[in-house]
N, C-alpha and C positions, 0 to 999 in steps of 0.2 A: 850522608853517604854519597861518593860517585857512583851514581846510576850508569853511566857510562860502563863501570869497569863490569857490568855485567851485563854488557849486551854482547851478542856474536861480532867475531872469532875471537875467544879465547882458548888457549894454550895452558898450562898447568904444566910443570915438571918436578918432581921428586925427586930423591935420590935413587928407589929403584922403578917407581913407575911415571906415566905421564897420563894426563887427565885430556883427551882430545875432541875435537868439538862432537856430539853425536850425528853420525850418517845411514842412512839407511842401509848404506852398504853395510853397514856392521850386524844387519841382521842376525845374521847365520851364524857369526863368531859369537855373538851373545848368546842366542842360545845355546849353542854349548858351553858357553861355560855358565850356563844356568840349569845344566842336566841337572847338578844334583836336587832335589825338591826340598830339601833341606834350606838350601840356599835362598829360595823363594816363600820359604812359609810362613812369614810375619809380613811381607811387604801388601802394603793396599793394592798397589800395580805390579803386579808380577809378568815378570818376562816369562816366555816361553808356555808351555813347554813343546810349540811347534814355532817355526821360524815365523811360520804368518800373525803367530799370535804376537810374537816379540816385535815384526815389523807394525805393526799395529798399532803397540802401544809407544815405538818410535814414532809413526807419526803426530800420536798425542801430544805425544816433548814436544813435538819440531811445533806443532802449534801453539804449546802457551810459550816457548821458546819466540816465536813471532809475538804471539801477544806482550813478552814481559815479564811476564811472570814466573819463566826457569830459565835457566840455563843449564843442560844436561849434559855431559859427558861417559866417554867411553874410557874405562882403563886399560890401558895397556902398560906391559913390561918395554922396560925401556931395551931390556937385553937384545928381545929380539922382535918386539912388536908385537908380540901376542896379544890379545884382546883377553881379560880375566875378569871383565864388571863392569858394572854402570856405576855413575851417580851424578847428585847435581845441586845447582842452588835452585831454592824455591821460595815462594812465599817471602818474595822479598817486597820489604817497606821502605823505601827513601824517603818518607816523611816522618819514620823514629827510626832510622839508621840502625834497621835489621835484614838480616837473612836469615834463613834455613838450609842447612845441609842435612838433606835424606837421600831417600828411595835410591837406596845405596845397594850394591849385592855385589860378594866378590866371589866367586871359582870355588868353592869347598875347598879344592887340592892348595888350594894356599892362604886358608883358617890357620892363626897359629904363626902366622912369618910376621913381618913388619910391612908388607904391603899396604893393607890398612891403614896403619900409622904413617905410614907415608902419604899415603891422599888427601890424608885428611889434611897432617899439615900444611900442604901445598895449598889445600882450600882455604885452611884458615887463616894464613899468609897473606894471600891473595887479597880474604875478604877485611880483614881488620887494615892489612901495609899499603893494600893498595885502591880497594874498594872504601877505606874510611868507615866501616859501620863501627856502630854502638856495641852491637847483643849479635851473636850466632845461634841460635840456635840449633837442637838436636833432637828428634824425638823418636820413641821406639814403642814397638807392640807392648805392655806391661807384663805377658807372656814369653817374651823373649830375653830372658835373662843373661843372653849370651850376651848380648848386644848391649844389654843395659853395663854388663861387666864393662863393654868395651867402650861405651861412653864416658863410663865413669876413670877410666884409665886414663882417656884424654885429658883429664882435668875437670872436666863437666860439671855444673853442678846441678843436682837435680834439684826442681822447682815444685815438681807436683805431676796430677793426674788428669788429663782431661777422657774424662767417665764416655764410654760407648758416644762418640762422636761421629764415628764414620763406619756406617753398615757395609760388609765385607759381599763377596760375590756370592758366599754360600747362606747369606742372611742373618749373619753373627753382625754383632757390633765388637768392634774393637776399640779399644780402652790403653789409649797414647801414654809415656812416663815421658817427660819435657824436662830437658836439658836446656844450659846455655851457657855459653861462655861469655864474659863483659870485657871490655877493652882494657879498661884497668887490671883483670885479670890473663892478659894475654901472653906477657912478659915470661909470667913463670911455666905458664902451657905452654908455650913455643920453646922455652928452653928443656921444659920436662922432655915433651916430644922428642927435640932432636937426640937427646942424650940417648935416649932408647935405639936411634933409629943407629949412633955412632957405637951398635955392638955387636960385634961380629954376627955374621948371618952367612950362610952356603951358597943363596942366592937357589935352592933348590924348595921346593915343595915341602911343606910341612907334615903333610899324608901323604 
């Protein structure tokens, strides 16, 4: 894997959004579009739900970001710049030519559009055409069946469960389902994805 293709500034573009380096400035815009609690209620690290809290966990990115170990971004719509979400690579290994794409969260009011499927692909583009890994993977709260649908949509395959791994802020353990996608299976996810992303859409809000 080029380690390279995942250090600062990277860029990301989709068809409707773009993936841009995380800045503090983006406080404020993240947390709102993290109002809904909904939107927040599986993630380990949750933004918001006051700006200080979100700038907070901004500067955590921005630290393992320096350290290496992520690379996080801010989405926005390409239409007009709006800001609708985070996400980023983590947990990445250049010594078995992996990464991870989580701690992802987008806007409620646009659950339901191709947004999503758009980021992703841009990441996973990115990480397989240009970064060279092996294995992506994906992982989700084992509660959050929303999310597990939408992994599974991408092509994902699920691998398993890693059981109560990581104790949550309110003293729960949550209980990860692990996704990944492999190189050799990238061909047909990149072309699933696009198909989806090439059908007509309003370019408005799904709610």
């Amino acid at each position: 894997m080029h380690d390279r293709a995942f250090r600062p500034p990277v860029r990301l573009a989709g068809k409707y959004v773009e993936l841009v380096p995380l800045e503090r400035s983006h406080a404020t815009a993240l947390t709102h579009a993290a109002r809904d609690p909904e939107s927040q209620r599986y993630l380990i690290e949750p933004a918001g739900p006051s700006v200080a809290e979100t700038l907070d966990l901004i500067e955590r990115l921005l630290a393992r970001q320096e350290s290496g170990t992520d690379l996080p971004f801010t989405t926005r719509l390409r239409s007009d710049g709006s800001v609708v979400g985070m996400t980023r690579y983590l947990r990445m290994e250049p010594e078995n030519d992996g990464v991870e794409i989580g701690g992802t969260y987008l806007d409620s009011r646009w659950w339901r559009s191709p947004l999503n499927t758009d980021a992703k692909l841009a990441m996973l583009r990115h990480a397989f055409d240009v970064g060279g890994a092996h294995r992506v993977a994906l992982r989700t709260d084992l509660r959050n069946l929303r999310s597990q649908t939408a992994i599974a949509r991408l092509g994902a395959v699920r691998e398993g469960l890693l059981r109560e791994h990581v104790r949550l802020r309110d003293g729960s353990y949550r209980t990860s389902v692990v996704f990944s996608i492999l190189v050799a299976e990238w061909p047909a996810v990149r072309d699933r994805l696009a198909a989806a992303l090439d059908r007509p859409w309003s370019g408005r809000p799904a709610t």
